[in-house]
C-alpha positions in Angstrom: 2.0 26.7 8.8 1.8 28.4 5.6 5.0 30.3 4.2 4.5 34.3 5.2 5.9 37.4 3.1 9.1 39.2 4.6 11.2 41.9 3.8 14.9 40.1 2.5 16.4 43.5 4.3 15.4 41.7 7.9 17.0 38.6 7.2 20.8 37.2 7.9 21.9 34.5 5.8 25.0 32.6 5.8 27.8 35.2 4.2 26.7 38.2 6.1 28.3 37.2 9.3 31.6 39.9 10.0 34.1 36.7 9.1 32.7 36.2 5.6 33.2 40.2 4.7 36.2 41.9 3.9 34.6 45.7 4.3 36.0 49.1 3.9 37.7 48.2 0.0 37.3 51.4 -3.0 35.4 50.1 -5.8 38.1 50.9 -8.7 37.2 53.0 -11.9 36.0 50.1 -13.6 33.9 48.8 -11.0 35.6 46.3 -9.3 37.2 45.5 -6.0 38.6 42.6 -4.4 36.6 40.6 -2.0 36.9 37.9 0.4 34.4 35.1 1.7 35.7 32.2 4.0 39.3 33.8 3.1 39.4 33.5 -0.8 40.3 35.9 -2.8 38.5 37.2 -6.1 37.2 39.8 -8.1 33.7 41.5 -7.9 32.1 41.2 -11.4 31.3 44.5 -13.3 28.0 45.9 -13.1 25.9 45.1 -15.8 24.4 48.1 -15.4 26.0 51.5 -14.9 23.4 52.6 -13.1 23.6 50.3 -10.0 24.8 51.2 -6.9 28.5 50.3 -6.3 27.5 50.2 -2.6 24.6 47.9 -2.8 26.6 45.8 -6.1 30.1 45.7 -4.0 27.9 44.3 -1.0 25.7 41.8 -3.1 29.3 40.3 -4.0 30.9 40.9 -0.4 27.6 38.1 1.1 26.8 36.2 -1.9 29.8 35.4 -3.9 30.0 31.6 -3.2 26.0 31.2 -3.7 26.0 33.2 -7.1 29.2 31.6 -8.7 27.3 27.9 -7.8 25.9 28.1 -11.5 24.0 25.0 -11.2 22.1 25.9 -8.4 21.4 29.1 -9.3 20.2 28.4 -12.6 17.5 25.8 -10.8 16.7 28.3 -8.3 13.1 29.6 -8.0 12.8 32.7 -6.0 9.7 31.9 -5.0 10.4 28.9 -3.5 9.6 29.8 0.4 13.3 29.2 2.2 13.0 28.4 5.9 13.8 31.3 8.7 14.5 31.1 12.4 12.6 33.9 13.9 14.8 36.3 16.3 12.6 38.9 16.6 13.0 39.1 20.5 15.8 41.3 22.0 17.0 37.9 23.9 17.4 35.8 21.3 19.3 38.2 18.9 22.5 36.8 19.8 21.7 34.0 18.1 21.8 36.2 15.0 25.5 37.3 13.9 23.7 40.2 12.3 21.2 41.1 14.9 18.3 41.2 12.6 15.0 39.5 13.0 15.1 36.6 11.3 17.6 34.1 10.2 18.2 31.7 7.2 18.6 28.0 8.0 17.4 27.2 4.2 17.2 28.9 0.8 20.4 31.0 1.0 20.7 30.8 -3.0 17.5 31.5 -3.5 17.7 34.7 -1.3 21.0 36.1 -3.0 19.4 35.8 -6.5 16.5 37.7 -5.6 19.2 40.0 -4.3 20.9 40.1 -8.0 17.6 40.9 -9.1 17.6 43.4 -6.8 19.8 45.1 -8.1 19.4 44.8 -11.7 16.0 46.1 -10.7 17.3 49.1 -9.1 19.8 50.4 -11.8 16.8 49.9 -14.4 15.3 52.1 -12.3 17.8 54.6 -11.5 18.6 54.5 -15.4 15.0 55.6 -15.8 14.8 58.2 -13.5 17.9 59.6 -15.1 16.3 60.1 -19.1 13.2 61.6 -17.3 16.0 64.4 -15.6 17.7 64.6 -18.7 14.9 64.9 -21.0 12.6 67.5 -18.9 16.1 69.4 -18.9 16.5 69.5 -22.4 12.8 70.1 -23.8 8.8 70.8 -22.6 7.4 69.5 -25.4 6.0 65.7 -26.2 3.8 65.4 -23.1 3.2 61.9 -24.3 6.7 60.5 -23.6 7.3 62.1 -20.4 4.2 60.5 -19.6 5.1 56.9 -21.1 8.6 57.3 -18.9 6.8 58.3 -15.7 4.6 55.3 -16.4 7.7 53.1 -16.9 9.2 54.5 -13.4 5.9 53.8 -11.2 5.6 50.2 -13.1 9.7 49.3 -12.2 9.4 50.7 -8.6 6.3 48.5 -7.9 8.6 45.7 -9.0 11.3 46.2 -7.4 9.0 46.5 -4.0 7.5 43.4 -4.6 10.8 41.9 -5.2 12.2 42.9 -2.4 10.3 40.2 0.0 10.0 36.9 -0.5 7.9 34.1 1.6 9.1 32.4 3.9 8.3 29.5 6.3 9.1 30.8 10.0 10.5 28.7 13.1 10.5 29.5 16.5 13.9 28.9 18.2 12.4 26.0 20.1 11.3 24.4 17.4 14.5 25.2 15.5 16.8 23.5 18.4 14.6 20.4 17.9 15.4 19.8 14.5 19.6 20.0 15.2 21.7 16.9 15.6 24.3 18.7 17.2 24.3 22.2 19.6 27.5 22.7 17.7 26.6 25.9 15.0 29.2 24.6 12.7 27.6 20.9 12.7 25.1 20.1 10.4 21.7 21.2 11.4 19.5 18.5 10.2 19.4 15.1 8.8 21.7 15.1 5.6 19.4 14.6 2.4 20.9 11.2 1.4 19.8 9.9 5.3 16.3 11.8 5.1 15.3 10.4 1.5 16.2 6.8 2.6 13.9 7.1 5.9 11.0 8.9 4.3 8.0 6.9 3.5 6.2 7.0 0.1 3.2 8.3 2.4 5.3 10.9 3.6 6.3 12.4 0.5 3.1 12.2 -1.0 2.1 14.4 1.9 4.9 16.3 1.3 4.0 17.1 -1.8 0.7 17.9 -1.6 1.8 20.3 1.8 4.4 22.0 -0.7 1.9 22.6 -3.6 -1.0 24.4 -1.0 1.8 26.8 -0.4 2.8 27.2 -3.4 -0.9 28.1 -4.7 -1.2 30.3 -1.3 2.1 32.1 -2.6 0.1 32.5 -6.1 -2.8 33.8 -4.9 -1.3 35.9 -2.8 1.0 37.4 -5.3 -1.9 37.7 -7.8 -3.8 39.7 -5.2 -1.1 42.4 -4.2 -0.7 43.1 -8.1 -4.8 43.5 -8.8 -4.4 45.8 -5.3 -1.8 48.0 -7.4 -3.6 48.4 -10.5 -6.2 49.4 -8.9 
């Protein structure tokens, strides 16, 4: 099946699970905290921006820490790169998901968390907008034209920041997940290790690979470049 567009919000990746938070911790004046993810300690980065959240920054550290600090993986990281998700949608199977949402991440957990730092920058570009357009209708009624060429600049980083917040993804049923596992064990490895699955893979195979990968990628593009002619519309 082809990869299929989902909200990030509905998906629990590794780091979001109760035993890799440490909640309930003030940001301090400066905008940091401590945090801690699989028990080590360190300090939450300061925002960039001003403007962004401490909530939503302090929880973008609290799940993604270990993924954002791996600086050669995230700096190879495509966000459009469809990760893989077990779907959970069904009442019955949410225990299967520490964070009872419907869908969780087997594959692309890097990926995900950047789009998450995006996220954010997004949203205190944003906020940081909004903002000038308070403080300059507060402070004058005159130049129509830049009120106008802010609002512009508001509608044009909210559609971005929609569109960034889902990604696509290819989708598993549990069934078909539990296949693919070597071991019922959650903390064993799920799959064949890369080093084992390069050596067994035929040159057919990853020729169709591939060519399988590139059609969604294309179907990604062309959907993409069809949601953005629908909002210029």
């Amino acid at each position: 099946d082809l990869p299929v567009q989902i909200d990030i919000s509905n998906v629990c990746h590794k780091g979001m699970e109760a035993e890799y938070q440490y909640l309930g911790i003030p940001l301090s004046g400066d905008g940091k905290s401590n945090l801690r993810e699989n028990n080590n300690f360190s300090n939450i980065p300061s925002k960039p921006n001003p403007f962004i959240p401490s909530e939503t920054w302090s929880s973008l550290w609290n799940t993604c820490t270990k993924k954002l600090l791996s600086n050669e993986r995230v700096s190879s990281a495509c966000i459009d790169v469809p990760g893989i998700l077990i779907e959970n949608a069904k009442k019955s199977l949410q225990s299967n998901n520490p964070c009872r949402l419907d869908y969780r991440m087997v594959d692309g957990s890097h990926r995900l968390c950047l789009r998450k730092y995006i996220l954010n920058l997004l949203e205190g570009e944003l906020l940081d907008l909004k903002q000038q357009l308070v403080e300059y209708e507060r402070k004058t009624a005159d130049e129509q034209e830049f009120r106008k060429n802010l609002q512009f600049r508001i509608m044009n980083k909210q559609q971005l920041l929609d569109q960034t917040s889902k990604g696509y993804f290819f989708v598993l049923n549990q069934t078909t997940f539990e296949k693919l596992l070597t071991n019922m064990d959650p903390q064993a490895t799920w799959a064949k290790s890369q080093a084992i699955l390069m050596r067994e893979l035929t040159v057919e195979f990853k020729l169709k690979w591939e060519q399988w990968m590139k059609r969604a990628m294309d179907h990604i593009e062309a959907l993409k470049t069809a949601e953005s002619r629908a909002v210029n519309m």
